[in-house]
N, C-alpha and C positions, 0 to 999 in steps of 0.2 A: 415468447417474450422478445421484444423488438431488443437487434443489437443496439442502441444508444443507452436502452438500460441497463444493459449488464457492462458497457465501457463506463460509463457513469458510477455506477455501483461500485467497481474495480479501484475507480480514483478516490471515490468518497472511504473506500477502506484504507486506500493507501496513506490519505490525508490525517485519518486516525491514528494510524500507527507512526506516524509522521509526529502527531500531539504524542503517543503515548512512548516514543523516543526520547523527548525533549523534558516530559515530566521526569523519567525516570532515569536520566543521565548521571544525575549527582549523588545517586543511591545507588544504582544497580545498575553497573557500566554491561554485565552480560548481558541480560533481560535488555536492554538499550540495542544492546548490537543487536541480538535476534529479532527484535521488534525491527529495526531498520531494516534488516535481509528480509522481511517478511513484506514490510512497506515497498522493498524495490521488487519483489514479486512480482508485487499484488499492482505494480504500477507497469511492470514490464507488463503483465497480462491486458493489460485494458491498453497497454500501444500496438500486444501483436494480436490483439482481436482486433482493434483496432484498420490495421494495415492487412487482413487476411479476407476484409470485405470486398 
């Protein structure tokens, strides 16, 4: 699998939980937080695969 698809794949995740932060902020401030630490993961992985080519 060529690296651009898995740094791509990596931000299209993080951009979801990025949406799925923002929907469930006013309901479920835990679930929010975890979804965000997941989103910055999932964003940090696609900058150090990124930088590791």
């Amino acid at each position: 699998m060529p690296t651009e698809v898995v740094i791509i794949g990596l931000l299209a995740l993080a951009g979801f939980l990025v949406g799925g932060v923002y929907t469930t902020w006013k309901t479920a401030k835990l679930l929010a937080v975890l979804l965000g630490l997941c989103a910055l993961a999932a964003a940090g992985g696609a900058v150090a695969w990124w930088l590791s080519r």
